[in-house]
N, C-alpha and C positions, 0 to 999 in steps of 0.2 A: 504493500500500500504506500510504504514511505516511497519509493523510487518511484511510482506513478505521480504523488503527489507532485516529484523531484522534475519529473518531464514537464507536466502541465502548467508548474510554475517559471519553467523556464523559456518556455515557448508565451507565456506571458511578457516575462519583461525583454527578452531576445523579439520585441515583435514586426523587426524590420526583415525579416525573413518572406523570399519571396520565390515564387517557383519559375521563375525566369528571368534572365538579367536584361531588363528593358530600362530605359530611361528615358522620358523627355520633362520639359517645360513648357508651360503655356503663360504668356504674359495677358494680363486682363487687356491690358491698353497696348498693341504695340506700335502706335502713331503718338507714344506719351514722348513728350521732348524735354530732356533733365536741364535742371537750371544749371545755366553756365554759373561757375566761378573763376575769377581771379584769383589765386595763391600769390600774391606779390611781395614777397620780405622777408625779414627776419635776417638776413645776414648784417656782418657789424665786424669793425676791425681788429675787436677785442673778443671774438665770439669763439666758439664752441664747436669748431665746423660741422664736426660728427654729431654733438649732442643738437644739433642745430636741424640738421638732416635728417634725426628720429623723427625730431618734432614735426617737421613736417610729412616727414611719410607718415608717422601719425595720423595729420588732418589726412592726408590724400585717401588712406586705406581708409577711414570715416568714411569721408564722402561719399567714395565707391560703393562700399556696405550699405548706406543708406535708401542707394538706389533713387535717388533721385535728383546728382548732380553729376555733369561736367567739370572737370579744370582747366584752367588757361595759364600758364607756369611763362608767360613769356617777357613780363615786365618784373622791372625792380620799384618798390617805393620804400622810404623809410619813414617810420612814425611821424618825422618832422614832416612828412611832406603834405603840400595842400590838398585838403581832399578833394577841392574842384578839380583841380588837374586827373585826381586817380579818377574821379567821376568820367571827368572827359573824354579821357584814355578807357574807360570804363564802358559806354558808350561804342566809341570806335569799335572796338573787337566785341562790341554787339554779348556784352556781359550782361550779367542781373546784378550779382555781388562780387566785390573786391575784397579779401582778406590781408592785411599788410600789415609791416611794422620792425620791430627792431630784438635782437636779443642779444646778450652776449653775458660773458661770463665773471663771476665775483667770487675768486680763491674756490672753492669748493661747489659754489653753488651758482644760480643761471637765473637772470634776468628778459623777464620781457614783456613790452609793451605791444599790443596791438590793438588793431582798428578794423572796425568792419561796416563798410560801405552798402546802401541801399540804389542804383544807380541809377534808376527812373527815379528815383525821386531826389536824389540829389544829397544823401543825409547821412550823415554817420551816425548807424543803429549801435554801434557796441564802440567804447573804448574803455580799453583797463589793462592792469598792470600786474604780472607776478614775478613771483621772485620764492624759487627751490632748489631742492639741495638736486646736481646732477643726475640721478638715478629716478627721481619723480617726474623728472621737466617733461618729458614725452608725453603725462598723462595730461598736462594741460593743454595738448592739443585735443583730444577729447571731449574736454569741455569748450573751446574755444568753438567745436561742430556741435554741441549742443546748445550752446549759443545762439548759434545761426540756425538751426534746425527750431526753436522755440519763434526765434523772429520770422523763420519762412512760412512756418506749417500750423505755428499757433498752440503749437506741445514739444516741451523741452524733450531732447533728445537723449539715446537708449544706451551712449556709449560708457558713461561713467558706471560704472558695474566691472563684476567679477565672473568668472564660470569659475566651476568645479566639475571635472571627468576622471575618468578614468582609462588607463593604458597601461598598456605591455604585454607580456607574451606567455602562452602555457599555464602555470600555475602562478605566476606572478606577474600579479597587477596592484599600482599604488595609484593614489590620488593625485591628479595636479590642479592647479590653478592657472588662471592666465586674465588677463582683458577682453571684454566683450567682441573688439575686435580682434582676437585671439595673438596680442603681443604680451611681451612678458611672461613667458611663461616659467613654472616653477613645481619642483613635485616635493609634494606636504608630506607625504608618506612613505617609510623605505624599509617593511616589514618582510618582506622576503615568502609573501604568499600574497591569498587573491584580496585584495578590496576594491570594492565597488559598489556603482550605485550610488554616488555621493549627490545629498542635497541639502542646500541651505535652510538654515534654522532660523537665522535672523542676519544682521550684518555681519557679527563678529564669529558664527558658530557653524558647521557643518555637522550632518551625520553621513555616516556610512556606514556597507555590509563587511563583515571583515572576519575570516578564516584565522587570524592570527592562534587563535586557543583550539582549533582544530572543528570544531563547533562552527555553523556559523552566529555571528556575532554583533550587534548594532553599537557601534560607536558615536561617541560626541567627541569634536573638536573644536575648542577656544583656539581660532586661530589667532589671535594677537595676545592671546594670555602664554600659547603654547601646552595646551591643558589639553590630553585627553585621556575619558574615562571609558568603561563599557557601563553601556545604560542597558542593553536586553540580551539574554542568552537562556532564556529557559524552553527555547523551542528548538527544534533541529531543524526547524521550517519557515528561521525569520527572515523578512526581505530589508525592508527600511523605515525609516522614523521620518514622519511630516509635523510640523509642531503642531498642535491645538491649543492655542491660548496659550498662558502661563506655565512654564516647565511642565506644559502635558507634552502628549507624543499619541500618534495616529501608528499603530505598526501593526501587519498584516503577519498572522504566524498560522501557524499548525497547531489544532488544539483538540484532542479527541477524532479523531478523522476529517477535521474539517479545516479548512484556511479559510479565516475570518478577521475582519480588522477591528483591533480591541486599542480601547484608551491608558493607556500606560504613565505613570508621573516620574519623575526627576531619577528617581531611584528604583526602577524599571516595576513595578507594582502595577500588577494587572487588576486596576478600576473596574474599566463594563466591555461589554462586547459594542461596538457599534454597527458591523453587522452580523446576522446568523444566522445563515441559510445552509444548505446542504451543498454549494457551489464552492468556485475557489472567487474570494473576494479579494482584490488587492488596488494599488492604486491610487489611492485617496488622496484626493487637496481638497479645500475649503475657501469657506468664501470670507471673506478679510475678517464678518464677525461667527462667523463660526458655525452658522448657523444651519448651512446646507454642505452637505457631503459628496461631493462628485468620485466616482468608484467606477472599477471593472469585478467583472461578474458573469460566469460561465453559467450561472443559476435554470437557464433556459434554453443550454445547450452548446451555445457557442460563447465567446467572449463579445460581452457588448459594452455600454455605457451608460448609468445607471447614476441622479442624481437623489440624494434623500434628505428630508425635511427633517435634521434632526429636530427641531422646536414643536413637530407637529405628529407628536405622535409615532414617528418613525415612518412618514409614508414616502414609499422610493415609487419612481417615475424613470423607465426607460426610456434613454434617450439618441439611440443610436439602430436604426431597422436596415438599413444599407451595408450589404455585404457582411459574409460570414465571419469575420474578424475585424473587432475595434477596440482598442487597447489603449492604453499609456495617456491620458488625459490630463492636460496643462489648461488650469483656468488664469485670464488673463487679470493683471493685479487692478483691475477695474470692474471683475465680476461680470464682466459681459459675454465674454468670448471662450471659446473650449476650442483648444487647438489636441487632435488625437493623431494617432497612426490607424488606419485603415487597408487591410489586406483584403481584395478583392479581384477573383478569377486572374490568382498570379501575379498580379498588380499591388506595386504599397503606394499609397498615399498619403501626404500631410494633409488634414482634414481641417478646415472651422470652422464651426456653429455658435449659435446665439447660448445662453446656457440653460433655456429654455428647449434648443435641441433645434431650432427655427433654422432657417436661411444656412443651412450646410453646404460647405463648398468644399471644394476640392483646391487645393493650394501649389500644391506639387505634386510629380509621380516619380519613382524611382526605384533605386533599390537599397536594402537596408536601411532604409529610413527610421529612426528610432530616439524617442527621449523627448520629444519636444518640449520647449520650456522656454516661458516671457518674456523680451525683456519688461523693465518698470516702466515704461509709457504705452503699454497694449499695442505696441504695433506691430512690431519685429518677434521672429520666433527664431531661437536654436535649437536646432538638433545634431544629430550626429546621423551621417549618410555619407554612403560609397558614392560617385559621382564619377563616369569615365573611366572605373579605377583608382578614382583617390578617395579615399577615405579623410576624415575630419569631421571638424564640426562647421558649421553651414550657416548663413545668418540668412534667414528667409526674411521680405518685407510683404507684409500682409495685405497690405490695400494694394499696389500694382503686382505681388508674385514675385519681385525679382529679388535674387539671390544671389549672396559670393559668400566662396571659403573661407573661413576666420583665418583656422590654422589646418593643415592637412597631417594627420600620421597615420601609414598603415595599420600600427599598435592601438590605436584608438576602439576602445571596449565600449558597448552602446551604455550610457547611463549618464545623464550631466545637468547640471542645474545651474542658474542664471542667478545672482543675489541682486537685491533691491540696489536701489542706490547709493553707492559708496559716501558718506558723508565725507 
């Protein structure tokens, strides 16, 4: 019974699995025409050439990812310069925005001003000023696109954030981290077997599944305390911890022949069942107050998608009738949106719906497509998917479809989660 459970759970969370290697894209708009930008600046005679170069490949790979701009790299401006002129020049090569300014470097640490131009209207929408220590400077290109992405689009932009995945090979796999637009990268873990499955707890905390004691096993990490403990191990059948509220925990295990997801506190103490059915339940996010339960549930045969009222009783409402496989459900940090995986006649799909189960669309197709997850402004989704052959994580844009690689590795193990916004 255990090793059946063993299959079923893992063709759950593995559920980019697809019986033929096909791939394409559909763009909703392909007559959409990306806003030009200007990249004009930042170099200085005192500057940082390299660390200078991050920075800007920073903004560019933003931009890109974004999906919805061009760049124009062809002029120089520095901060002093009049912005009617960069307007003009602005104008000429037929721009919307000019980004520009000056950086350079102070003993250890890196300075810089910029300015960000509106060109039909003539106005400088952004100027400001930082100043960090070398090894950060890159991230304020980041924000300098989310900037521009709040002034263009009217919603501050998705780049300042974290991921956490998993990778490596055979019996060992460890955690790593990296930036939204998958720079930086860095591995939290070096236990010398599998962990996986990592997702974020709050800003500073991750969980993940972890072989370390031989058992599998749910961990918590303080990542800036450097703190972790084990929070769950009294099943042979546990998957991962979603928070609920206050040092609760949502964790899906094995319990008397069943896989159900039960409410667990600080110090792994199994509270209540939240679901209980004869199915395998796993899955679970939440809606910011708590209140409804979005879950997968083989209860009816196959794997679907299944949303329930805790406040009401317990009444659950299937929400997914299209094709025999739908898994892995990411609601969006605004409660509106449910982004799944959907395996259909050989086919995987990025899927989303209203979270009512309404207006379902098809987002992307491909193969191994797996994990989807927010970022903090409901637009953008990452996953992890093979594409061509490359493996990585993917930063899909929601409203026109389009899509680019973060970061690409063929060691890349499907499981990864996006954190809110890094203060």
């Amino acid at each position: 019974m255990r090793k059946l459970f063993l299959v079923l759970i893992m063709l759950f969370l593995i559920s980019g699995i697809s019986y033929a290697k096909v791939f394409t894209f559909t763009i909703a708009n392909p007559n959409y025409k990306p806003i030009r930008i200007g990249l004009w600046g930042f170099k200085h005679t005192k500057s940082d050439n390299a660390t200078v170069s991050k920075l800007q490949n920073t903004i560019l790979k933003d931009l890109d990812i974004s999906g919805l701009f061009s760049t124009d790299r062809t002029q120089h401006f520095s901060y002093e310069a009049p912005s009617k002129v960069v307007v003009g020049l602005g104008k000429i090569d037929n721009l919307n925005y000019v980004i520009y300014g000056n950086a350079f470097r102070d003993g250890k640490n890196m300075y810089l001003s910029v300015k960000m131009v509106d060109v039909a209207k003539g106005v400088v929408f952004f100027d400001h000023s930082y100043y960090s220590d070398i090894k950060s400077f890159s991230w304020i290109g980041n924000i300098v696109v989310d900037e521009l992405m709040n002034y263009v689009t009217g919603t501050y932009g998705p780049f300042e954030s974290k991921i956490v995945f998993a990778k490596g090979r055979g019996k060992v796999r460890d955690i790593y981290i990296c930036d939204f637009n998958g720079e930086n990268i860095e591995r939290l873990t070096n236990w010398h077997t599998m962990n996986i499955l990592p997702k974020w707890i709050d800003r500073q905390t991750i969980s993940f599944l972890s072989y370390r004691y031989g058992k599998p096993s749910i961990f918590i990490f303080n990542l800036y305390k450097g703190r972790v403990k084990r929070l769950f191990y009294k099943s042979s059948l546990s998957i991962s911890a979603v928070r609920f509220g206050y040092n609760k925990f949502a964790i899906p295990f094995e319990k008397n022949g069943n896989v159900d997801i039960y409410l667990v506190n600080s110090r792994g103490k199994v509270l209540r069942n939240l679901t209980n059915s004869f199915g395998i339940d796993v899955s679970p996010t939440f809606t910011n107050d708590y209140s409804k339960m979005i879950f997968v549930s083989n209860r009816t045969g196959s794997p679907q998608i299944y949303i329930k009222d805790l406040n009401n009783f317990g009444t659950t409402t299937r929400l997914t009738y299209n094709g025999n496989y739908n898994s892995s459900p990411a609601l969006s940090p605004d409660n509106k949106k449910i982004a799944y995986i959907a395996i259909d006649k050989g086919r995987v799909y990025l899927r989303v719906m209203n979270i009512d189960g309404s207006d379902d669309k098809a987002i992307m197709t491909g193969y191994n497509l797996d994990s989807p997850s927010w970022s903090y402004d409901s637009r953008f989704v990452a996953l992890s998917a093979e594409i061509n052959g490359k493996k990585g994580i993917y930063i899909v844009n929601t409203l026109n479809n389009h899509y680019s690689i973060a970061t690409g590795d063929n060691n890349m193990y499907n499981g990864l989660s996006v954190s809110e916004k890094i203060q």
